[in-house]
C-alpha positions as CSV (number, residue, x, y, z in Angstrom):
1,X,22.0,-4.8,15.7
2,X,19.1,-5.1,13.3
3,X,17.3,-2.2,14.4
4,X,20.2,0.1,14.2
5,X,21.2,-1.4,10.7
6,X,17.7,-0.7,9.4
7,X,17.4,2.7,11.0
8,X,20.4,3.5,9.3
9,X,18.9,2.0,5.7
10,X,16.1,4.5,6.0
11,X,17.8,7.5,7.2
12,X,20.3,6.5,4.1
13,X,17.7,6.5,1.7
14,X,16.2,9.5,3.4
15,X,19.3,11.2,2.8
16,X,19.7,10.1,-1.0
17,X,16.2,10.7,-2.0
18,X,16.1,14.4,-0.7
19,X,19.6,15.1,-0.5
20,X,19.2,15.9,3.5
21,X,17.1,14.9,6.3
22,X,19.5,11.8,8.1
23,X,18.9,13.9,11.4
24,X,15.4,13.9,11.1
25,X,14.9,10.5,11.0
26,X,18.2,9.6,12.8
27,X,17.8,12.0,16.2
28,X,13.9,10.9,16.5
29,X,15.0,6.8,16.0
30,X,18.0,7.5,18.4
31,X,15.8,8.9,21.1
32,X,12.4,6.6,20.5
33,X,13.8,3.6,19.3
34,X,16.9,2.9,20.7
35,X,16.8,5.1,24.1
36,X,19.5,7.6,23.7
37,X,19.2,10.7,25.5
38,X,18.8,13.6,23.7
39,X,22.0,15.4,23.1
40,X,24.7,11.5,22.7
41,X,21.3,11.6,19.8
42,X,22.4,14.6,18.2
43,X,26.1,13.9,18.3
44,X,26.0,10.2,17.0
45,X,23.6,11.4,14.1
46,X,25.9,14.2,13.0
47,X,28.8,11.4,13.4
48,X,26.5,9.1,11.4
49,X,25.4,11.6,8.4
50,X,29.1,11.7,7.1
51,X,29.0,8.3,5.3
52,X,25.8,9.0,4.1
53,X,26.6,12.6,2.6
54,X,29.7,11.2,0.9
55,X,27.8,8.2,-0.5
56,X,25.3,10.5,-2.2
57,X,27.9,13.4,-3.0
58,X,29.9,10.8,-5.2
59,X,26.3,10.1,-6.9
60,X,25.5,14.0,-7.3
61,X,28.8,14.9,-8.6
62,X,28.8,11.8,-10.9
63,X,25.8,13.2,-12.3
64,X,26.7,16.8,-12.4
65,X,24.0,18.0,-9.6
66,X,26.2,20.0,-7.8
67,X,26.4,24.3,-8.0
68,X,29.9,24.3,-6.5
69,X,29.9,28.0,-6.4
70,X,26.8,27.5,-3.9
71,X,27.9,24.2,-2.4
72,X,31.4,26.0,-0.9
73,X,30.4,29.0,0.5
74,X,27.2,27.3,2.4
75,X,29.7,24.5,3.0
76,X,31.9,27.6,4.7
77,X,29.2,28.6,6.4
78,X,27.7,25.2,7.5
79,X,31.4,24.2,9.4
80,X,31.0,28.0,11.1
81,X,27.2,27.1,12.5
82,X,27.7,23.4,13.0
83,X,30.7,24.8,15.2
84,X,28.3,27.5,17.0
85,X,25.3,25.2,17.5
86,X,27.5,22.4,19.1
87,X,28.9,24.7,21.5
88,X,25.1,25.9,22.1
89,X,23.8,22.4,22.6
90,X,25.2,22.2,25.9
91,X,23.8,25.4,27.5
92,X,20.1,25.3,25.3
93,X,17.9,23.4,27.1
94,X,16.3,19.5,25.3
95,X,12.7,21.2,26.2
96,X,13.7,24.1,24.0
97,X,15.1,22.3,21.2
98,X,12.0,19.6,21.4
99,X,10.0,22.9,20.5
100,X,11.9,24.4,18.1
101,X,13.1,21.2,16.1
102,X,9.0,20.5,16.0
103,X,8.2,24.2,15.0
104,X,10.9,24.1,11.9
105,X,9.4,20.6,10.7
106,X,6.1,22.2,11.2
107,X,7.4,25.5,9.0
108,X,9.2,23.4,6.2
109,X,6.5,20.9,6.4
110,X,3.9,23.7,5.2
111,X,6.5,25.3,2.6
112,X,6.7,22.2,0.7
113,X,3.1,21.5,0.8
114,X,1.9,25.0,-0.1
115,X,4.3,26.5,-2.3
């Protein structure tokens, strides 16, 4: 219980700090720490993320750091892809998304470094 409750401190503050990124330290915990298989990882950390995104929201729109004009249509878009790549998750193989979750922390890693 404690190593789930502090897991979920960190991915909070994770989350509030950057205004993303529960996944990334949820999914990895999930799978390393606790022993869930790959995909129940991916579904409880998007099941997780909610709380957290409307914990910080409330903090953001108290503070008036929200573009709504941008925040609806990528909202839009986000429910349209988060509804593609779940379907997806069941026929992409957990070898492939290992690589490719690695190769875009790699990418994003670099872009904030370097630019």
């Amino acid at each position: 219980m404690l190593k789930k409750g502090i897991i979920g401190i960190l991915a909070g503050i994770i989350s509030g700090l950057f205004g993303a990124g529960g996944g990334m330290i949820l999914v990895p915990a999930f799978i390393h720490l606790l022993g869930i298989d790959d995909v129940k990882s991916r579904g409880t950390s998007v099941f997780c993320i909610l709380p957290m995104v409307i914990t910080s929201s409330i903090f953001y729109y108290e503070n008036n750091y929200i573009d709504f004009k941008v925040a609806i249509f990528c909202a839009m878009g986000g429910a349209v892809g988060g509804f593609i790549g779940a379907r997806l998750l069941k026929k992409v193989p957990v070898k492939f998304l290992k690589i490719a979750f690695t190769i875009f922390l790699i990418y994003i890693s670099y872009k904030m470094i370097f630019t």
